[in-house]
N, C-alpha and C positions, 0 to 999 in steps of 0.2 A: 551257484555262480562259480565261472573260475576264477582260479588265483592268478596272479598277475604275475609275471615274471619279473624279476628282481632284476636290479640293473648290475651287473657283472660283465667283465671282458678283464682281460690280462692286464696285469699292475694295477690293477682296481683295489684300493683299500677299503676295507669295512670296518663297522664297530658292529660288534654281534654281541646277542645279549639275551640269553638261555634263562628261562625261569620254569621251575618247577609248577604243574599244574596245581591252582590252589594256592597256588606258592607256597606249596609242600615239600620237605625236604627231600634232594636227589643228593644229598651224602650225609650220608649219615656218621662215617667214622674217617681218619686216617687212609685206611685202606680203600676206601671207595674213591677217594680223592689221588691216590697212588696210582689206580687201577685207569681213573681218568687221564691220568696225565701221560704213562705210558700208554695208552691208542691215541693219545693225543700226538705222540711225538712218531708213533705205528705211521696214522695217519698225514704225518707233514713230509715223511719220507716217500710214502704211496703216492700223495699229488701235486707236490713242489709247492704249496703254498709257504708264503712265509708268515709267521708270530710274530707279533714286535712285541705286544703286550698281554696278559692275560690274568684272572684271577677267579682262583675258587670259590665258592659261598655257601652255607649249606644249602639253600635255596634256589640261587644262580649263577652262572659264570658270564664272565666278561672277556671275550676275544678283543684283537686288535689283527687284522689279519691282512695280507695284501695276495689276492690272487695270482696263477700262474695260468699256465695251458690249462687246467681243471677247474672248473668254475666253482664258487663256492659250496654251491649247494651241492655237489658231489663229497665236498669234503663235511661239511656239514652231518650231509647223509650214515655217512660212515661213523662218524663221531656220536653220533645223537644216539644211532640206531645200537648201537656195538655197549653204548653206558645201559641203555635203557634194558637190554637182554640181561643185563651183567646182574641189573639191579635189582630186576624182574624175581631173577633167579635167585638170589642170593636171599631176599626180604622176601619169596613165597609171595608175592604178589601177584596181580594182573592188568591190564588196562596201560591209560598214556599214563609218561611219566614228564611230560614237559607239558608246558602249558601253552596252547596253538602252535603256530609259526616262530620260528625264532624271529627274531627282529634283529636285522640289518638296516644301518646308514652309510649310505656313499660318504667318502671322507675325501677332503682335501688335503694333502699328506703335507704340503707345505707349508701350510698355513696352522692345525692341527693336530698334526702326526706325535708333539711332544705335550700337550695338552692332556690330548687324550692316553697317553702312556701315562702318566703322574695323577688323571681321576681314577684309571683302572689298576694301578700297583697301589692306591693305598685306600681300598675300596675295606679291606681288614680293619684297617687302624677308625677309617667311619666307621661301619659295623661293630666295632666294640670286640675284635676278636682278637687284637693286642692291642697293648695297653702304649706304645709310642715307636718310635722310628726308629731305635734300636730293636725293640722284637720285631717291626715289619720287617727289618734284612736277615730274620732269622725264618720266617712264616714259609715256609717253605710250596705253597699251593700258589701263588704269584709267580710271576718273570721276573719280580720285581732283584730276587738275588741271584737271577739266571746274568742280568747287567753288569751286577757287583763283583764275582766271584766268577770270572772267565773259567767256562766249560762245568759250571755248576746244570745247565740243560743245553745239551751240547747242540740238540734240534730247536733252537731257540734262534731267531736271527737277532743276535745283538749287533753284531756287526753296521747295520744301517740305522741304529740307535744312534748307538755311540759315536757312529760316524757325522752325525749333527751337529756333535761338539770340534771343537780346535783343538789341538794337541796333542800329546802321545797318549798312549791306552789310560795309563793312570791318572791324566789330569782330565781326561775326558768321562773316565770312572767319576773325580770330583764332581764335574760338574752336572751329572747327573744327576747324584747325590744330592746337591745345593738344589738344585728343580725340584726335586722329589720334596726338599724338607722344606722349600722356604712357604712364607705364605703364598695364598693362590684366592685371590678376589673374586676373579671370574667362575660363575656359577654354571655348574653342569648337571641337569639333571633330566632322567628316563630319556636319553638321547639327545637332550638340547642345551646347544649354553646359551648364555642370556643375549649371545647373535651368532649371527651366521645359522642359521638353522633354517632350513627352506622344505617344502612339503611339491611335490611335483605328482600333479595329476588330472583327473577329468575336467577340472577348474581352470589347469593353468598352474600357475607356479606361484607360490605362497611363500610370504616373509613373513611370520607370528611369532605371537608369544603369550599363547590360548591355549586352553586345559588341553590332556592329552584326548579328550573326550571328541572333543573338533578335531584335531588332528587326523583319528582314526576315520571320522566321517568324510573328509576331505583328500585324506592325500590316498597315491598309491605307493609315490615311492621317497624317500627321505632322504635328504642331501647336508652333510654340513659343510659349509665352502665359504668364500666370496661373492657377490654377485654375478660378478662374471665368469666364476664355475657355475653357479646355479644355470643361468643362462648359457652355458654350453652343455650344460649336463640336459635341459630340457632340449636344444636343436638335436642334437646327437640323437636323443629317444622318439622325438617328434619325426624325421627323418628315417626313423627304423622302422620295418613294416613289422618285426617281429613285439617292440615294446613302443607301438603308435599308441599316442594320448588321444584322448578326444576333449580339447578344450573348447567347451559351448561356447560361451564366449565369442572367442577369435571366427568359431566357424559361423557362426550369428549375424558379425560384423561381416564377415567375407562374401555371406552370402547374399546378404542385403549389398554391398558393393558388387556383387558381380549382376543381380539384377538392375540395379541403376545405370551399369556398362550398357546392359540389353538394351535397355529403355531409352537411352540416350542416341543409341547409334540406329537402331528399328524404329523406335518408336513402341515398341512395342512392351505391354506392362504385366507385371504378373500374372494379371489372371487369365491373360491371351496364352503366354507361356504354358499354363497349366489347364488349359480346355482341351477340346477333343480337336480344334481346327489346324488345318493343313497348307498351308503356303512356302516357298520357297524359304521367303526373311523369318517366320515359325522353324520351320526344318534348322535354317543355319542359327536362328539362338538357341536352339535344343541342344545342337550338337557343341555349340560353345560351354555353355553351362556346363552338360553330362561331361565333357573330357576338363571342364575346369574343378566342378565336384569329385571328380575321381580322382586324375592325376596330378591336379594341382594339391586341394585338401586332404586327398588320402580318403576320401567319405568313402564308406559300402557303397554297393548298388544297391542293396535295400534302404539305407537310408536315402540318396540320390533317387530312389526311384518315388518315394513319397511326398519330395519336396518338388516334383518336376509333375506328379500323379502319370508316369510312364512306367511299363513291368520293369523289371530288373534288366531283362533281355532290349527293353528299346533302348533304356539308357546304356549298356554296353552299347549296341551296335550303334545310338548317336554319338557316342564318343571315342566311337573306331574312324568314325565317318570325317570328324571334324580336321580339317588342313586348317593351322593355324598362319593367318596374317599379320603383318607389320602390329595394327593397332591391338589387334586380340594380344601380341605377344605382348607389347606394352600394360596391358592388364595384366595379363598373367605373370610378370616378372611383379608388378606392383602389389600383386597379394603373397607371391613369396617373399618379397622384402621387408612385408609385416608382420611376418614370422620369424625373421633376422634380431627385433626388436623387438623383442618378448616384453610386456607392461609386467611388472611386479605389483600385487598385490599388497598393502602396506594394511595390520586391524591393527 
């Protein structure tokens, strides 16, 4: 099966989240964790991505990242592959040293952006790798004292952190500070807080808060927003021939509505559509369908060709064939406008 392409384009933020295969350790010491940080900062120079957030683990790391011209997975690539040789080499080993695909979530920077900096800087002090929020501004494998300590990582974008707060650099320094230490209710965990977390894929678009287990069976791509990012994050994709969904569902309903179109204006009923017979008012529903199946839902021809039982080839050339009228257009706006209005899913 392929893998599905990741939703990225410029100023796209992610939360990226590298775990060791096994969930076996990829640092083992100091120096391995050095060794990462410099191609980490190699790498922000090579493709203009920006850091806002990030931390070490021996096990895994956590990015906070927003794309540039270079799409993540290029920077990704470099990163991953560049630790993995290092580690390879160094520990006499062989094989992967991460475990599958990284995982990436689409972020909503506005809403999120400070959220998720304060779960990913003090991911140490959970983990039990210092003991309070005076050694986490010492821990040096975090961004967390890249914020503190202006030009402590100089390829670090603090700059749009810190620019969240009000004031001059030092009182926006405070208030950092106060985020980081104060308490924090809102739960976050393996990518989700307890809302805003939405699952975008062959289903449609999903609002949960079900084991990661459904999750994986379900989505293709993972969004944390608002509704109304989730719902522009699905048009955007839906609309793209490069990362088109296939929500059964919607296409279910559409296409039992665009049969009842048929029917209502011919007379004529599915199973006349999908026989072998030949008449002008047959010809002109074929040719409505195949150009509504195509370029209306985005469907293949192979799929369009089995729901019609026409080759591949007759449903292109009925839907080369089809001049759209007045009322046909009125359909056809009507089933893109129910795409407009994406249903959320509520378990």
């Amino acid at each position: 099966m392929s893998r599905s392409n990741r939703l990225d384009w410029k100023s796209a933020v992610h939360h990226v989240m590298v775990r060791g295969i096994e969930k076996r350790t990829i640092f083992k010491d100091d120096r391995d964790m050095s060794q990462f940080v410099s191609r980490m900062a190699k790498c922000v120079a090579e493709t203009g991505v920006s850091i806002y957030a990030w931390a070490l683990m021996p096990n895994h790391i956590h990015l906070l990242v927003r794309t540039n011209e270079v799409p993540l997975s290029k920077f990704m690539q470099k990163l991953l592959t560049g630790h993995a040789n290092y580690f390879n080499k160094k520990y006499d080993r062989v094989g992967h040293l991460f475990q599958n695909r990284y995982k990436s979530i689409l972020i909503q920077a506005e809403v999120y952006l400070l959220k998720l900096i304060r779960y990913i800087h003090i991911n140490p002090l959970e983990g039990g790798l210092v003991s309070d929020y005076k050694m986490l501004k010492m821990y040096p494998w975090t961004g967390h004292p890249g914020l503190i300590y202006p030009g402590y990582y100089p390829w670090q974008d603090t700059a749009k952190v810190l620019n969240t707060f009000s004031g001059n650099k030092t009182y926006k320094i405070e208030q950092y500070i106060h985020l980081i230490e104060e308490p924090e209710e809102t739960i976050y965990q393996d990518g989700r807080f307890d809302e805003g977390s939405f699952l975008l894929g062959a289903n449609g678009l999903l609002s949960l808060e079900d084991s990661e287990e459904e999750m994986r069976g379900y989505s293709q791509y993972r969004l944390l927003g608002d509704l109304d990012f989730a719902r522009r994050i699905y048009r955007k994709v839906s609309c793209s021939k490069k990362d088109h969904l296939r929500d059964r569902k919607y296409e279910h309903e559409s296409i039992a509505r665009i049969f009842d179109f048929v029917e209502s204006k011919w007379g004529i009923g599915r199973r006349a559509i999908t026989s072998k017979g030949r008449t002008r008012s047959l010809s002109r529903a074929r040719e409505f369908i195949s150009y509504t199946l195509v370029n209306v839902l985005g469907m293949s021809l192979v799929d369009s060709s089995r729901i019609l039982n026409l080759s591949c080839q007759g449903v292109h050339a009925a839907a080369e064939r089809f001049q759209p009228e007045y009322d046909y257009e009125i359909m056809i706006n009507a089933i893109q406008a129910a795409c407009e209005d994406t249903p959320i899913t509520e378990k």
